[in-house]
Gaussian input, Z-matrix of N, CA and C with variables (Angstrom, degrees):
# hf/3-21g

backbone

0 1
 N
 C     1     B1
 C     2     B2     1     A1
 N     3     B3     2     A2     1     D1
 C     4     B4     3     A3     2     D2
 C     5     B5     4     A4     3     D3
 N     6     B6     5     A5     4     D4
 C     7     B7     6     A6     5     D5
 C     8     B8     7     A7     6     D6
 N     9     B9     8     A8     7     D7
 C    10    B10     9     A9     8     D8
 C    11    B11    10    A10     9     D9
 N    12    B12    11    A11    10    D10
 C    13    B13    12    A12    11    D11
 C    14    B14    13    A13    12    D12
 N    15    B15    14    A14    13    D13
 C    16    B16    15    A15    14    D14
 C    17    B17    16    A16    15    D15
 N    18    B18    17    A17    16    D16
 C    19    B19    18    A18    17    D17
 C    20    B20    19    A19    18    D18
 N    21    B21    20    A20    19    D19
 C    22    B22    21    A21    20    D20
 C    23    B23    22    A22    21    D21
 N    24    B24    23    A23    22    D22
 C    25    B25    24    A24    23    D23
 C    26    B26    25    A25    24    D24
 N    27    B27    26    A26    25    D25
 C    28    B28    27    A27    26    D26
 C    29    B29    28    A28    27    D27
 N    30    B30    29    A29    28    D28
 C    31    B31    30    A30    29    D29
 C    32    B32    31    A31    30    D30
 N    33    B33    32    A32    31    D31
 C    34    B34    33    A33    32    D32
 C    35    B35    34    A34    33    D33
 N    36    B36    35    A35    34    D34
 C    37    B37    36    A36    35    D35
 C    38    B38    37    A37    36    D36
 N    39    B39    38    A38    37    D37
 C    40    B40    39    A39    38    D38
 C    41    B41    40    A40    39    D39
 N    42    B42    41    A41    40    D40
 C    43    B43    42    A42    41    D41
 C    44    B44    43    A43    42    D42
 N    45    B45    44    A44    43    D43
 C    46    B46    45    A45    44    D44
 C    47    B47    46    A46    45    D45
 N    48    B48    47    A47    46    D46
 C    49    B49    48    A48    47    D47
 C    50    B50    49    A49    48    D48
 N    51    B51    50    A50    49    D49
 C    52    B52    51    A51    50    D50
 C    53    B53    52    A52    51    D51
 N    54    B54    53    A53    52    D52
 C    55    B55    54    A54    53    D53
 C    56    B56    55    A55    54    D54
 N    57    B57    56    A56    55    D55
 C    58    B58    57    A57    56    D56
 C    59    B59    58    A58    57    D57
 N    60    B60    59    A59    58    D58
 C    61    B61    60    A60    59    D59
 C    62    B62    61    A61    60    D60
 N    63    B63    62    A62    61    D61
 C    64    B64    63    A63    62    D62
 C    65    B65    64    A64    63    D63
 N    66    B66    65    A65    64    D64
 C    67    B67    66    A66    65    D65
 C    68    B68    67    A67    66    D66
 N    69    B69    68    A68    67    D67
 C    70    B70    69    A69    68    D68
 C    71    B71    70    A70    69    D69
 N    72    B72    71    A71    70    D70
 C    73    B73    72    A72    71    D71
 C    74    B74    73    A73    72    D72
 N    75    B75    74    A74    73    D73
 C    76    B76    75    A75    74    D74
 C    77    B77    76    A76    75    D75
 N    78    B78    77    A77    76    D76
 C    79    B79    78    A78    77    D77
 C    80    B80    79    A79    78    D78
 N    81    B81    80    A80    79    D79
 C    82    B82    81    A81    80    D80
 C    83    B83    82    A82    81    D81
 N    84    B84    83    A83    82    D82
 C    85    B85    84    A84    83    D83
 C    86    B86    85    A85    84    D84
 N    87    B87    86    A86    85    D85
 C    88    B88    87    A87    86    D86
 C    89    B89    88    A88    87    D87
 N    90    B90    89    A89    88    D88
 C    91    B91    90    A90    89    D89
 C    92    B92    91    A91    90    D90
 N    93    B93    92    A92    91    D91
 C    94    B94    93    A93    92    D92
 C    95    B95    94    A94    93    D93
 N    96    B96    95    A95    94    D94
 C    97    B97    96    A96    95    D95
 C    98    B98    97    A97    96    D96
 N    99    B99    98    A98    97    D97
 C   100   B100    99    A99    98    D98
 C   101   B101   100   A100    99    D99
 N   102   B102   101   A101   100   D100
 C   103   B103   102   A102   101   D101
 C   104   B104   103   A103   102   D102
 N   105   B105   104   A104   103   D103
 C   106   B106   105   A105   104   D104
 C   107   B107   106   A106   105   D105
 N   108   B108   107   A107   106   D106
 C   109   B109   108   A108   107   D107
 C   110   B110   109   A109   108   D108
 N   111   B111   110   A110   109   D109
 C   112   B112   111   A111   110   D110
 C   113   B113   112   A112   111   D111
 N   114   B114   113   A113   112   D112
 C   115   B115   114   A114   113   D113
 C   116   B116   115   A115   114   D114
 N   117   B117   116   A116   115   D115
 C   118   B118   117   A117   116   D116
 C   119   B119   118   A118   117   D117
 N   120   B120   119   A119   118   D118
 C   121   B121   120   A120   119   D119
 C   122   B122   121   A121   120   D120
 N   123   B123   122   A122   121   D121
 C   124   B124   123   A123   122   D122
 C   125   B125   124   A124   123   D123
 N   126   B126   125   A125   124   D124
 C   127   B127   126   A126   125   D125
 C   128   B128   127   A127   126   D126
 N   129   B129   128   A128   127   D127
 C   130   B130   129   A129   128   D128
 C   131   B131   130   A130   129   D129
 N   132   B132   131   A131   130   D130
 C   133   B133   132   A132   131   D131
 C   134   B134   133   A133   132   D132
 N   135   B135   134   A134   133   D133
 C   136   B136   135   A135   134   D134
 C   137   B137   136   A136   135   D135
 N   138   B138   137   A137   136   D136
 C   139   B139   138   A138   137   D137
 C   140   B140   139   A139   138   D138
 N   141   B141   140   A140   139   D139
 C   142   B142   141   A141   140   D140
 C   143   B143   142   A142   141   D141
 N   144   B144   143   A143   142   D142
 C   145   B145   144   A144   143   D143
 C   146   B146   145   A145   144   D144
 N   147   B147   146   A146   145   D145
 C   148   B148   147   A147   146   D146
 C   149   B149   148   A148   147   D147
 N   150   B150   149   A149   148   D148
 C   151   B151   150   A150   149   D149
 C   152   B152   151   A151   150   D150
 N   153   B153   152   A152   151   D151
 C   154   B154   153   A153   152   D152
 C   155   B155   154   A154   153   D153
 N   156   B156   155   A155   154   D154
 C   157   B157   156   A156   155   D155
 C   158   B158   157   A157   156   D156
 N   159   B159   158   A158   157   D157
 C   160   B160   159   A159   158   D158
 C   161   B161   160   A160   159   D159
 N   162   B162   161   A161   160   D160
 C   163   B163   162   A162   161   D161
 C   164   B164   163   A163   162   D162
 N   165   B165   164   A164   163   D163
 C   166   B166   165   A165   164   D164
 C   167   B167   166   A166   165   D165
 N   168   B168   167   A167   166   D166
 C   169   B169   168   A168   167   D167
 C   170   B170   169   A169   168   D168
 N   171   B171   170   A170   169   D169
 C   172   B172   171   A171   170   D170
 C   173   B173   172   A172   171   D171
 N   174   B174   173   A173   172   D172
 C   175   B175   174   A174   173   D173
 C   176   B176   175   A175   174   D174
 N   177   B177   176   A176   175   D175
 C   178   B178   177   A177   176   D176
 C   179   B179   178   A178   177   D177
 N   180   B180   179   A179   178   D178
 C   181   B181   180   A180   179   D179
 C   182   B182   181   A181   180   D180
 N   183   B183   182   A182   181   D181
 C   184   B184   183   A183   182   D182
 C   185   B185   184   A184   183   D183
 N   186   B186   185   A185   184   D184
 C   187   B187   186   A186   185   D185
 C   188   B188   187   A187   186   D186
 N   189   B189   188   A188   187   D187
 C   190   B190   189   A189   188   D188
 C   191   B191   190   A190   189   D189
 N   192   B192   191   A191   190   D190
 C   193   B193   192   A192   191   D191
 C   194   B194   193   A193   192   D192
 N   195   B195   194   A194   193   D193
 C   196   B196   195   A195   194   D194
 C   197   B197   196   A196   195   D195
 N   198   B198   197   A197   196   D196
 C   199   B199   198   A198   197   D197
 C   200   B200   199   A199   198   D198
 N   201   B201   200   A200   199   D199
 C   202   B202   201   A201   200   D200
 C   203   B203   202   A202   201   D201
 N   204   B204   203   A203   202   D202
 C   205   B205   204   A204   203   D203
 C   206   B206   205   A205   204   D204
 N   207   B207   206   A206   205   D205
 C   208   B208   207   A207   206   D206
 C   209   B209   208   A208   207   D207
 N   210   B210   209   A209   208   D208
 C   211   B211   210   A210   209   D209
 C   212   B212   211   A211   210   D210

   B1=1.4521
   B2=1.5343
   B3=1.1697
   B4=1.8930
   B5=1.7454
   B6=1.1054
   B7=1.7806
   B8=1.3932
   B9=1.4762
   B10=1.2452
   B11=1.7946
   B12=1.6451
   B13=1.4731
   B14=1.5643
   B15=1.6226
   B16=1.1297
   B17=1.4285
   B18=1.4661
   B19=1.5147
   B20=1.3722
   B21=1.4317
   B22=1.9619
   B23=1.3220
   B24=1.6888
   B25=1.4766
   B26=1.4278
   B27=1.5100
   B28=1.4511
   B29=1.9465
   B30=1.2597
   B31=1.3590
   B32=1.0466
   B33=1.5771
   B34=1.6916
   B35=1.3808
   B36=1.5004
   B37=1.5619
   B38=1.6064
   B39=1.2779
   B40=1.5239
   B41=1.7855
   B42=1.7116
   B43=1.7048
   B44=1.6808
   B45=0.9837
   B46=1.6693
   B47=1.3819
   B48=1.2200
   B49=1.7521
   B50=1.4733
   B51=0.8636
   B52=1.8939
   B53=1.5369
   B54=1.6177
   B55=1.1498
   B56=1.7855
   B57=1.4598
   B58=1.3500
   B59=1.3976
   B60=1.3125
   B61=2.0523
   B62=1.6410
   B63=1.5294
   B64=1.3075
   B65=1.7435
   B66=1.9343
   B67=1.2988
   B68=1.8332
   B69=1.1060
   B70=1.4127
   B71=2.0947
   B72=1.3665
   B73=1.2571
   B74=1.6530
   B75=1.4375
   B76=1.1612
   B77=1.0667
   B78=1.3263
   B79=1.6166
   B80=1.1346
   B81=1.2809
   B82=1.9136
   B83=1.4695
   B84=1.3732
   B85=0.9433
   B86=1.5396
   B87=1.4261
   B88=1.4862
   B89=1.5608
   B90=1.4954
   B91=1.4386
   B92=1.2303
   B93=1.6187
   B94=1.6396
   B95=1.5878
   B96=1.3578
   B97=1.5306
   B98=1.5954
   B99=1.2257
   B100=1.6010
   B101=1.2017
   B102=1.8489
   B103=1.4857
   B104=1.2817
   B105=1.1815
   B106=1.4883
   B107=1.4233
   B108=1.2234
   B109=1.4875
   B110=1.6403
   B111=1.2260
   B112=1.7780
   B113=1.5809
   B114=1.5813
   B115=1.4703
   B116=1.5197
   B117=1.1578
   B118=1.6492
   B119=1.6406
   B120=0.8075
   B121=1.7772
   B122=1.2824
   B123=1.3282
   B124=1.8087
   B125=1.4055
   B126=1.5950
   B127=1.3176
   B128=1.6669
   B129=1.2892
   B130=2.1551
   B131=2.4475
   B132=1.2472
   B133=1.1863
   B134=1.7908
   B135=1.7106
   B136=1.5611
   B137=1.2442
   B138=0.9451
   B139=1.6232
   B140=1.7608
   B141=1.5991
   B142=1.6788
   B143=1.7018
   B144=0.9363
   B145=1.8600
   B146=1.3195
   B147=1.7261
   B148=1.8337
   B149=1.7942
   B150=0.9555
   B151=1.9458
   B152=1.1514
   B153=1.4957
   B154=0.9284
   B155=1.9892
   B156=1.4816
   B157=0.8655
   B158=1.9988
   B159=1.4558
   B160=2.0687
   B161=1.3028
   B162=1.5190
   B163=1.4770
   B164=1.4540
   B165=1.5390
   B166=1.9000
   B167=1.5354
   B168=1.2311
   B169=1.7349
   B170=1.8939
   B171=1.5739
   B172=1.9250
   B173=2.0347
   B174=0.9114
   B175=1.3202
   B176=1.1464
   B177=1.2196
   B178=1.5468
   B179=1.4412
   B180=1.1013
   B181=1.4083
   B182=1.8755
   B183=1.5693
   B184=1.5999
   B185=1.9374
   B186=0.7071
   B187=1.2801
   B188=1.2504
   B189=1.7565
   B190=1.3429
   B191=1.6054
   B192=1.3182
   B193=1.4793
   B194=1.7354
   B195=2.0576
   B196=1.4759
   B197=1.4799
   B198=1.2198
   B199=1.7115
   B200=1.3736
   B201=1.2148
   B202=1.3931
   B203=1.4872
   B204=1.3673
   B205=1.6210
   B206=1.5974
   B207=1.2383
   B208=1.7138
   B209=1.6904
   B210=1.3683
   B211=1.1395
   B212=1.5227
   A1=108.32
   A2=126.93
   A3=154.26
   A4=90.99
   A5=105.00
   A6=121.39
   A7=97.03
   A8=124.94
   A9=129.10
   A10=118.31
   A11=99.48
   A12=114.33
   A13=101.49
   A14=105.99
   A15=114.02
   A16=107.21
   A17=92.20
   A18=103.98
   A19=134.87
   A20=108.94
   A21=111.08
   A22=136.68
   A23=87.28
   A24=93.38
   A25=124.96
   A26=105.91
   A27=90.14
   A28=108.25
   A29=120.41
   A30=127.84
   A31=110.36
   A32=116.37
   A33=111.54
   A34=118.82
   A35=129.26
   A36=117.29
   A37=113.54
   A38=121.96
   A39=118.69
   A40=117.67
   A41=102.64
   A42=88.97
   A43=110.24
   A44=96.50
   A45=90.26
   A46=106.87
   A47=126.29
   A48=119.56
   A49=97.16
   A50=88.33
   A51=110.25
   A52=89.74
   A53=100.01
   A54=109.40
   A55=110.50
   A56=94.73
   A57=107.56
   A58=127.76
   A59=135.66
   A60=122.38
   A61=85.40
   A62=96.26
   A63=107.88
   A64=85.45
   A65=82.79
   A66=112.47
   A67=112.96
   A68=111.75
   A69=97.38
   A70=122.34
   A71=101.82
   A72=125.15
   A73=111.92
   A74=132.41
   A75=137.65
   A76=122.70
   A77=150.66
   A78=154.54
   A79=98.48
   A80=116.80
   A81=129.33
   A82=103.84
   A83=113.66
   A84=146.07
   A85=138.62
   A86=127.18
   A87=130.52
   A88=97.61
   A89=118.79
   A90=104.38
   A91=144.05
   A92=123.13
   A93=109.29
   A94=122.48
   A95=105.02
   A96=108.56
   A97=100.87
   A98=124.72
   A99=110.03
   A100=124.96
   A101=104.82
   A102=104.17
   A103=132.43
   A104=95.65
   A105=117.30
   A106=117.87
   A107=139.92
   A108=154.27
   A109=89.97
   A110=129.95
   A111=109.80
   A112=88.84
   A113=108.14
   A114=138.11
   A115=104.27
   A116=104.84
   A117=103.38
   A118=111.71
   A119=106.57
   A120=127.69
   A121=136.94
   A122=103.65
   A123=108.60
   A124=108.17
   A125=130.57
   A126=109.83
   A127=77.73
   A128=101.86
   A129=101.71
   A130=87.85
   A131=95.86
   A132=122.37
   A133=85.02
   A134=108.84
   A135=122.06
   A136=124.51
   A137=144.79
   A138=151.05
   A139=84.22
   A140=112.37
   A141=95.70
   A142=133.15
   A143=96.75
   A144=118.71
   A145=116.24
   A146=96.18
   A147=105.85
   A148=122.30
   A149=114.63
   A150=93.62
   A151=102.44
   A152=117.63
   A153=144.08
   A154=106.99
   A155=112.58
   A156=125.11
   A157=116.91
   A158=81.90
   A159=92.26
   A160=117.33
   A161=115.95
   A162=127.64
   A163=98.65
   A164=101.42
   A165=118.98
   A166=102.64
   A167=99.34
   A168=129.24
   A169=103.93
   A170=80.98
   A171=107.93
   A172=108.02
   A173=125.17
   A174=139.17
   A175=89.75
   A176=144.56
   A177=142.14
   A178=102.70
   A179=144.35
   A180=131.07
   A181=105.72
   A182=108.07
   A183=107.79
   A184=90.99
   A185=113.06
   A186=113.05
   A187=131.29
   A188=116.70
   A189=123.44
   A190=120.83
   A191=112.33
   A192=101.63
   A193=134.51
   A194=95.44
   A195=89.61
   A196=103.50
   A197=113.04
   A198=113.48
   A199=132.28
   A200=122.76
   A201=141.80
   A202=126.77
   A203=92.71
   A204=110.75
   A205=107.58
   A206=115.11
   A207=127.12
   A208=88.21
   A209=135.39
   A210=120.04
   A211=109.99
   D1=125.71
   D2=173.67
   D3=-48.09
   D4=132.29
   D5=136.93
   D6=-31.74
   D7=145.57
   D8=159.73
   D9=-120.56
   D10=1.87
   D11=171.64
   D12=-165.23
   D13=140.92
   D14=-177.07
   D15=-102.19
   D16=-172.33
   D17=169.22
   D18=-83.55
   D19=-14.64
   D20=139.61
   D21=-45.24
   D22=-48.67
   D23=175.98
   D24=-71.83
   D25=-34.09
   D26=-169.75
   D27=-73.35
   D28=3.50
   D29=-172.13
   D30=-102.46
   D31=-32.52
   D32=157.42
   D33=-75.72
   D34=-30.45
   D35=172.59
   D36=-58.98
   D37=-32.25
   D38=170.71
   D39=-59.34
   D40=-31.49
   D41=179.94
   D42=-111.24
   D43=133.76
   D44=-179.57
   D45=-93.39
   D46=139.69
   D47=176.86
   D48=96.29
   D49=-86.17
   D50=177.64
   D51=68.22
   D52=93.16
   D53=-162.22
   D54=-117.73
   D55=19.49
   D56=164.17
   D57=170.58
   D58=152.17
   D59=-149.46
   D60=-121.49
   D61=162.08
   D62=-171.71
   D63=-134.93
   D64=132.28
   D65=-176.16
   D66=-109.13
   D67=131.71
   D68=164.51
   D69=-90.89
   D70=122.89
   D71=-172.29
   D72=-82.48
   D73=95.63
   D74=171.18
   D75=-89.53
   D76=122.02
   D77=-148.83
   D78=-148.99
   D79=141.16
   D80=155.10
   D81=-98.29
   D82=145.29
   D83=147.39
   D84=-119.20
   D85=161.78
   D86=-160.36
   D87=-104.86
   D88=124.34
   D89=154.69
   D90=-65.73
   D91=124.42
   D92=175.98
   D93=-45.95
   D94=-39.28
   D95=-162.94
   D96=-76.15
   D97=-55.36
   D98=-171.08
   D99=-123.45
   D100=-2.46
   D101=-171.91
   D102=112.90
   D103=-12.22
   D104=-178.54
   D105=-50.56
   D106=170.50
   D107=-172.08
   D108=-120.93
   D109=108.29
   D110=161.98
   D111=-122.66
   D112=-176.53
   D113=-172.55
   D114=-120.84
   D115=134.43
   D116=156.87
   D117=-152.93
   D118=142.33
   D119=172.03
   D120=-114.92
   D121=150.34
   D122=-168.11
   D123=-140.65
   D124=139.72
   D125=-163.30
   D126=-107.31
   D127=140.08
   D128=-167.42
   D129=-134.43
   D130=136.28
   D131=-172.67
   D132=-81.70
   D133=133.17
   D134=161.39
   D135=-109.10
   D136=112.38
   D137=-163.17
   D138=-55.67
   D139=151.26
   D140=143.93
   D141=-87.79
   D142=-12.39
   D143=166.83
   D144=-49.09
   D145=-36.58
   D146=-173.91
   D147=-69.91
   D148=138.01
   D149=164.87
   D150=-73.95
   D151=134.51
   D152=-155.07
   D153=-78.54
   D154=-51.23
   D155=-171.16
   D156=-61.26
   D157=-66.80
   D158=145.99
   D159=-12.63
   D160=-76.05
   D161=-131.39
   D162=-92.83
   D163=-29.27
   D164=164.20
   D165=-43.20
   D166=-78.27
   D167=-167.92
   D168=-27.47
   D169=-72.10
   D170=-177.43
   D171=-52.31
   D172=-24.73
   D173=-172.30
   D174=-98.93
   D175=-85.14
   D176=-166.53
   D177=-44.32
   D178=-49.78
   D179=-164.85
   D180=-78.02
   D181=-21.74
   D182=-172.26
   D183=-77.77
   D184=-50.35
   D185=-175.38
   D186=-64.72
   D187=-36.14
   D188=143.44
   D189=-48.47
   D190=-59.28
   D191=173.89
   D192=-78.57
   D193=14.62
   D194=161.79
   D195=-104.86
   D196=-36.74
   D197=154.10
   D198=-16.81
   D199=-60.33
   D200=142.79
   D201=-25.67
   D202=-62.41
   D203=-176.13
   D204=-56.90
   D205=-34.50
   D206=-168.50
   D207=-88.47
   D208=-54.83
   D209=-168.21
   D210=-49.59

């Protein structure tokens, strides 16, 4: 006997509209203290209305430069 609902579905019956996907955002950054190369990530919600590429861009640099700020 077939699946009669997958695992899309049951993730689209929870959002209605689903009026925007959440991407996870990975950035490098430089350490103050020694120089280092580290990684950090943020999983950041995208409107679909938004350009996509933009809203990437504009988010990656806020997050790199709070990244920073903590190093």
């Amino acid at each position: 006997m077939a699946k009669k609902q997958t695992f899309a579905d049951k993730v689209r019956k929870g959002q209605p509209g689903a009026e925007s996907k959440m991407i996870k955002l990975v950035v490098a950054y430089q350490s103050k203290s020694n120089f280092a190369w580290r990684f950090g990530g943020k999983m950041v919600r995208v409107p679909n209305q938004a350009n996509e590429t933009q809203f990437i861009n504009e988010q990656g640099k806020k997050i790199q430069d709070e990244l920073i700020a903590r190093s």
